[in-house]
TORPA-4810 file (N, C-alpha, C, O; in nm, 3 decimals):
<nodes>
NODE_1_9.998_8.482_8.761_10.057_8.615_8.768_10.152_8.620_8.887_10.106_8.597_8.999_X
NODE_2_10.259_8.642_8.873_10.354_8.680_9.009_10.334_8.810_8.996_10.294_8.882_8.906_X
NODE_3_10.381_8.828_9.136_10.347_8.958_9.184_10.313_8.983_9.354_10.318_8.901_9.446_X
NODE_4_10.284_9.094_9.355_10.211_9.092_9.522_10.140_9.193_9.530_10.145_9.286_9.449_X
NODE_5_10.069_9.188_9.622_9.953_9.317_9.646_10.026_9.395_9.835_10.115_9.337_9.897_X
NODE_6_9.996_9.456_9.858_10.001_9.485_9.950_9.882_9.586_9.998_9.822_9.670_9.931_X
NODE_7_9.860_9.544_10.173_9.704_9.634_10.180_9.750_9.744_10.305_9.835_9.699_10.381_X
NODE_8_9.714_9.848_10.326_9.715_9.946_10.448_9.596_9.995_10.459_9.501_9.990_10.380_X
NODE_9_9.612_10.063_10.607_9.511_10.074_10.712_9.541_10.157_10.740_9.614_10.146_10.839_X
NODE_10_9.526_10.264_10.704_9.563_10.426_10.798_9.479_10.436_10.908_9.358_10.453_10.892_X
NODE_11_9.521_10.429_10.997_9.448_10.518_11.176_9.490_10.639_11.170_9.581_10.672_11.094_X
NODE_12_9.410_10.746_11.275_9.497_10.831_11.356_9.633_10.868_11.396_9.702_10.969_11.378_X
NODE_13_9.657_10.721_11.474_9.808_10.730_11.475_9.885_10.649_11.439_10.006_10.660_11.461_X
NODE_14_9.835_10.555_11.378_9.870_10.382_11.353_9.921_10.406_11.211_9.928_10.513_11.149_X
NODE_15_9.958_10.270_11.169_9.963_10.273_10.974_9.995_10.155_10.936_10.098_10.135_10.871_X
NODE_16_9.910_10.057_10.970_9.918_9.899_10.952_9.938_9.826_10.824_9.888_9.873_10.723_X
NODE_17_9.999_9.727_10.819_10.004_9.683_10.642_10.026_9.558_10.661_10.052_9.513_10.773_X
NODE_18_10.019_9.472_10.538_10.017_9.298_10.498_10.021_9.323_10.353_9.973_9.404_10.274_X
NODE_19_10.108_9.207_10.349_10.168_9.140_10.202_10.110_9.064_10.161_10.101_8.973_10.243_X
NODE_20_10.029_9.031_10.020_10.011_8.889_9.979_10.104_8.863_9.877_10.163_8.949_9.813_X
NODE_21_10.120_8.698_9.858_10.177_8.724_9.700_10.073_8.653_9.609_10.003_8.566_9.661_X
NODE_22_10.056_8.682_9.479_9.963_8.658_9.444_10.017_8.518_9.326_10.106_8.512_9.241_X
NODE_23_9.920_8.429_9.370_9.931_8.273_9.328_9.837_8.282_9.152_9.793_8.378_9.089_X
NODE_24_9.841_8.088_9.116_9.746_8.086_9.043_9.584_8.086_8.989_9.518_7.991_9.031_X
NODE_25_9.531_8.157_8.924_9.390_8.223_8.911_9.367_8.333_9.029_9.247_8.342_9.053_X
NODE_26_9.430_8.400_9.092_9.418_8.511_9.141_9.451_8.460_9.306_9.417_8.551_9.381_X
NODE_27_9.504_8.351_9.376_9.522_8.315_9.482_9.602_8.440_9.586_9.650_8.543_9.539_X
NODE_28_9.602_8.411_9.707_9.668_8.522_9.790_9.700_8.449_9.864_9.623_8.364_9.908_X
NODE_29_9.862_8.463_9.910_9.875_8.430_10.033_9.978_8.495_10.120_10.087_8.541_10.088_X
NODE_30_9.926_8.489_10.223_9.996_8.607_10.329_10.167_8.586_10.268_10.219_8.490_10.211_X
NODE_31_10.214_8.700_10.302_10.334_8.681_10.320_10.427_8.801_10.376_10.543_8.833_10.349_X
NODE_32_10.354_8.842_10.446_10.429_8.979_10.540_10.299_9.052_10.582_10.188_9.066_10.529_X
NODE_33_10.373_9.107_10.738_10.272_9.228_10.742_10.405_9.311_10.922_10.517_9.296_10.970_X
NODE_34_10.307_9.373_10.939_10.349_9.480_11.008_10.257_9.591_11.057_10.142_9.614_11.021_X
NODE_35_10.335_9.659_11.149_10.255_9.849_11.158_10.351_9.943_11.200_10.462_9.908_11.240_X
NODE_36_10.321_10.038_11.193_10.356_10.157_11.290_10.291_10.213_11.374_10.173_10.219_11.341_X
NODE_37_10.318_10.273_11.501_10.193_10.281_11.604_10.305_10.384_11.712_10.424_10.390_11.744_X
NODE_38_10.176_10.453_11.740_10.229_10.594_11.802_10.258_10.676_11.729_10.349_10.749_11.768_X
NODE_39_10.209_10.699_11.614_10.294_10.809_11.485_10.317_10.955_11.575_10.420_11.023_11.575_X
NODE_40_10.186_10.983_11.655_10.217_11.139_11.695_10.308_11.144_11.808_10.348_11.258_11.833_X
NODE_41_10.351_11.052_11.880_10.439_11.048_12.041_10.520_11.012_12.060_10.605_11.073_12.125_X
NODE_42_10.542_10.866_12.006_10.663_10.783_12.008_10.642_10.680_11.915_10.592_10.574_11.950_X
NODE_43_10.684_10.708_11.775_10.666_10.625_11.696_10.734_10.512_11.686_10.855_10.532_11.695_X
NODE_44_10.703_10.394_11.671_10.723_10.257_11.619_10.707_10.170_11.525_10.588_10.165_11.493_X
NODE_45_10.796_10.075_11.445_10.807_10.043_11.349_10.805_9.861_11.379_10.894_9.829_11.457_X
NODE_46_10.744_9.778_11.344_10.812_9.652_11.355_10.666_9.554_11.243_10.544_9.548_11.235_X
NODE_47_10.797_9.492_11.176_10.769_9.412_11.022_10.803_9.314_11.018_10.926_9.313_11.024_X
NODE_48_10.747_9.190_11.009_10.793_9.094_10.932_10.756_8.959_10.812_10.636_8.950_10.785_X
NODE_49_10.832_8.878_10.757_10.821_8.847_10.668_10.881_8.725_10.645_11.002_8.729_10.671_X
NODE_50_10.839_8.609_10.603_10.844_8.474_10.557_10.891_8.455_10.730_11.000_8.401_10.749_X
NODE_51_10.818_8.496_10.844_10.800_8.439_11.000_10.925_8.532_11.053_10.948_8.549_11.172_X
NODE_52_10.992_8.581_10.960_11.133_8.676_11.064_11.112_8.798_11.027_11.076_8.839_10.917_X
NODE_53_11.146_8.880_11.163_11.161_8.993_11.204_11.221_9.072_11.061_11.303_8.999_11.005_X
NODE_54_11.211_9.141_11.022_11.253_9.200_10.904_11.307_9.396_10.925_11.384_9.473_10.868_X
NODE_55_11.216_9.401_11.035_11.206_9.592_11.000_11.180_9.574_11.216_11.097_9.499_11.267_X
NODE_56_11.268_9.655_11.286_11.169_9.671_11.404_11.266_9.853_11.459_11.387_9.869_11.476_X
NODE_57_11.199_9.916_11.467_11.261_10.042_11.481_11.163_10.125_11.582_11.041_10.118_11.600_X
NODE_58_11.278_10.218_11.650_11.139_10.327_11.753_11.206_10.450_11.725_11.324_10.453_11.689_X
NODE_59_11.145_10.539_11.739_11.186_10.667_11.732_11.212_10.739_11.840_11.097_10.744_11.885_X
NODE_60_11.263_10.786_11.900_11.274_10.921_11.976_11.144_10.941_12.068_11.036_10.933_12.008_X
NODE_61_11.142_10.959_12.164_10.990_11.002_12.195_10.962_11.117_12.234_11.006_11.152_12.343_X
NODE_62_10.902_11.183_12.177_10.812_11.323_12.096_10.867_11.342_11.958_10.825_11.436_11.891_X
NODE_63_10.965_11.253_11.906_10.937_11.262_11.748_10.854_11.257_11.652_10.869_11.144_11.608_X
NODE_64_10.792_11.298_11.604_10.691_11.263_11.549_10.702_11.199_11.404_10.805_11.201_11.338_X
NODE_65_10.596_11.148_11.368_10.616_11.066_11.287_10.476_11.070_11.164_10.396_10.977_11.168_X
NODE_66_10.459_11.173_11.067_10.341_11.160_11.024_10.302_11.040_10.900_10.385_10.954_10.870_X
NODE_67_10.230_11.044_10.865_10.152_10.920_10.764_10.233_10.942_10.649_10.254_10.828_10.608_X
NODE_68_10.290_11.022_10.573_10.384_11.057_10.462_10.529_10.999_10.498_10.584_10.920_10.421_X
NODE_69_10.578_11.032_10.591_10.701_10.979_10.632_10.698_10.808_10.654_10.790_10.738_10.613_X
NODE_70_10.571_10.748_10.729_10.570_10.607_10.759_10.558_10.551_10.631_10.625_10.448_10.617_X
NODE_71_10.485_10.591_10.521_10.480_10.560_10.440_10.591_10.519_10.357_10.613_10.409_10.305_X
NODE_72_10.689_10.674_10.350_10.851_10.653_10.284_10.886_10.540_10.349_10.917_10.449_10.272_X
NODE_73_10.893_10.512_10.470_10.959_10.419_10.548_10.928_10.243_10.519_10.997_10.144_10.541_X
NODE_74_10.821_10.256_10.473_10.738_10.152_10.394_10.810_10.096_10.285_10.858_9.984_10.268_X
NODE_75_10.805_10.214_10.204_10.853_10.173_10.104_11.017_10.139_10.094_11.058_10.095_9.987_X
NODE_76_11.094_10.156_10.185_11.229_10.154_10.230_11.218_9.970_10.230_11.265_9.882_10.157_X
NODE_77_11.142_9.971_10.336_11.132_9.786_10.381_11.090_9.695_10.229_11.149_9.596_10.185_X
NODE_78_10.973_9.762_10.170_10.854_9.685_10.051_10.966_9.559_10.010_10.925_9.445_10.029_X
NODE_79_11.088_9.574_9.963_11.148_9.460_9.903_11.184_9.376_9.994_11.202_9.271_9.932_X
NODE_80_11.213_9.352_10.146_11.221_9.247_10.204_11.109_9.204_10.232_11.095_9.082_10.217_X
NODE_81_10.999_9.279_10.278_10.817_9.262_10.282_10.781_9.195_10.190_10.691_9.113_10.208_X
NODE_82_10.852_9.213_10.043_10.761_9.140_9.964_10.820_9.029_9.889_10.774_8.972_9.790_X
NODE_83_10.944_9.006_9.961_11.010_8.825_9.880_11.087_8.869_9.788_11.164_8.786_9.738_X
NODE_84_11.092_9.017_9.735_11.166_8.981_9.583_11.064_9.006_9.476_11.097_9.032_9.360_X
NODE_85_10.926_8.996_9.523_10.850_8.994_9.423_10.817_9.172_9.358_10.842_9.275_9.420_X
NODE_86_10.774_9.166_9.262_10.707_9.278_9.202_10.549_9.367_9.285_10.468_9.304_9.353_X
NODE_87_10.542_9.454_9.268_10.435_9.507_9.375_10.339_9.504_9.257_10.368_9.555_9.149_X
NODE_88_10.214_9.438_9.283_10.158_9.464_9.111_10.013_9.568_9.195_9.961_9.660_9.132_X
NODE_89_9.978_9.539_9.308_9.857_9.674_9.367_9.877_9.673_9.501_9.942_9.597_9.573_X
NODE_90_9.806_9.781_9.528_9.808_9.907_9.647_9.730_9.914_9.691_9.679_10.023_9.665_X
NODE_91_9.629_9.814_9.803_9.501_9.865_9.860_9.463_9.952_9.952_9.533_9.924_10.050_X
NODE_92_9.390_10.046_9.980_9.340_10.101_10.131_9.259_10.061_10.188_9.148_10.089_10.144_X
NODE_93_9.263_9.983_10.305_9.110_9.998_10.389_9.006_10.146_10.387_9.040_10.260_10.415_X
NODE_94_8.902_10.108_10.353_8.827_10.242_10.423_8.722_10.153_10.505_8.664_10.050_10.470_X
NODE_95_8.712_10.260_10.677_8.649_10.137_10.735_8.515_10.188_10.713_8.423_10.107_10.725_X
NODE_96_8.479_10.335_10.676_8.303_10.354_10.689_8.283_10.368_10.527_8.340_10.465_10.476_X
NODE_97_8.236_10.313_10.471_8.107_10.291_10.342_8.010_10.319_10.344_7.943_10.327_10.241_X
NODE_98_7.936_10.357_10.525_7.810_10.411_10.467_7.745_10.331_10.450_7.804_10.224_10.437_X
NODE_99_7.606_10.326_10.439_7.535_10.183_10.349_7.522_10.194_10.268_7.442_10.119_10.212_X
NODE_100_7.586_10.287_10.200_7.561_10.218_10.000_7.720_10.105_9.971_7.742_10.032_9.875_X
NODE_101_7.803_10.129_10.087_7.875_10.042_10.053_7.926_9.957_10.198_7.978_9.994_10.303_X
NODE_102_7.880_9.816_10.140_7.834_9.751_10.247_7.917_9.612_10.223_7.868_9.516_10.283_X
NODE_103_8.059_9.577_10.127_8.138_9.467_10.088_8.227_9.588_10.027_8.206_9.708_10.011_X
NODE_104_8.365_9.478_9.993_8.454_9.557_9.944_8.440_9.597_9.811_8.406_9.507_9.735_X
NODE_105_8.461_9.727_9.754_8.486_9.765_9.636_8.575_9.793_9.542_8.655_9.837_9.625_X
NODE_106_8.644_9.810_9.420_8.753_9.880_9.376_8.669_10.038_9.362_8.554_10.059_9.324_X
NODE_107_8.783_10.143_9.412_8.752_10.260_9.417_8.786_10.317_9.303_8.886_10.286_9.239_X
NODE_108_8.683_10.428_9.259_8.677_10.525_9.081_8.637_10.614_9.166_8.643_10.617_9.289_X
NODE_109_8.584_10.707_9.066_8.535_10.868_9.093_8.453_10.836_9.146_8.438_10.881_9.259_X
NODE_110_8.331_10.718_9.078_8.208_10.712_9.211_8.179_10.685_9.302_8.085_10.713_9.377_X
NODE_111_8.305_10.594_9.305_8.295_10.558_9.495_8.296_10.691_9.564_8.207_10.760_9.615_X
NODE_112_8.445_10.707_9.547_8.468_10.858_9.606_8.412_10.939_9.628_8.404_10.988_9.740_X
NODE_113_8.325_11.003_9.475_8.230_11.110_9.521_8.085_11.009_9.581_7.978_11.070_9.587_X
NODE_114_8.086_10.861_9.623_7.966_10.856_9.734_8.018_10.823_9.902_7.947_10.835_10.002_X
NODE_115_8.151_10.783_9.897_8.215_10.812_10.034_8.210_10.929_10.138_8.275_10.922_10.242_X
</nodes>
């Protein structure tokens, strides 16, 4: 399957991300990542991809910068982030599971309504 996945990490103020592309029988291998950091004060941008700098940007400081906007901004970069390739999924970290969830899951209604 070609293609790529890409994963994010929403913080507070952060909004971290990584590229895989996805190989044969389901292989992954890195191929970009990045963050944004300071979203509420002085936001920052810096990405890269196949080892070069790709995306590095700052904002203004007291601009703010919320999780919707970094996101657009995301998706601005996604085609140098991701080689050219096709985006085939969209992961989120969630870091608390709780102990009913205690490894990674794909998320449905029941995760959700046990998160």
């Amino acid at each position: 399957m070609d293609g790529a996945i890409l994963v994010v990490n929403a913080g507070s103020s952060s909004l971290k991300f990584k590229a895989y592309a996805l190989g044969p029988e389901g292989a992954l291998a890195a191929i970009g990542d990045g963050q944004f950091e300071e979203l509420a004060t002085a936001p920052r941008l810096r990405a890269r991809a196949g080892g070069a700098m790709i995306a590095e940007r700052a904002w203004p400081a007291g601009e703010r910068l919320d999780h919707a906007e970094a996101v657009a901004e995301l998706a601005r970069i996604a085609p140098a982030l991701l080689g050219g390739r096709d985006l085939a999924a969209i992961g989120h970290r969630v870091v608390q599971g709780g102990t009913r969830f205690d490894a990674p899951v794909r998320i449905d209604d029941r995760i959700l309504d046990g998160i």
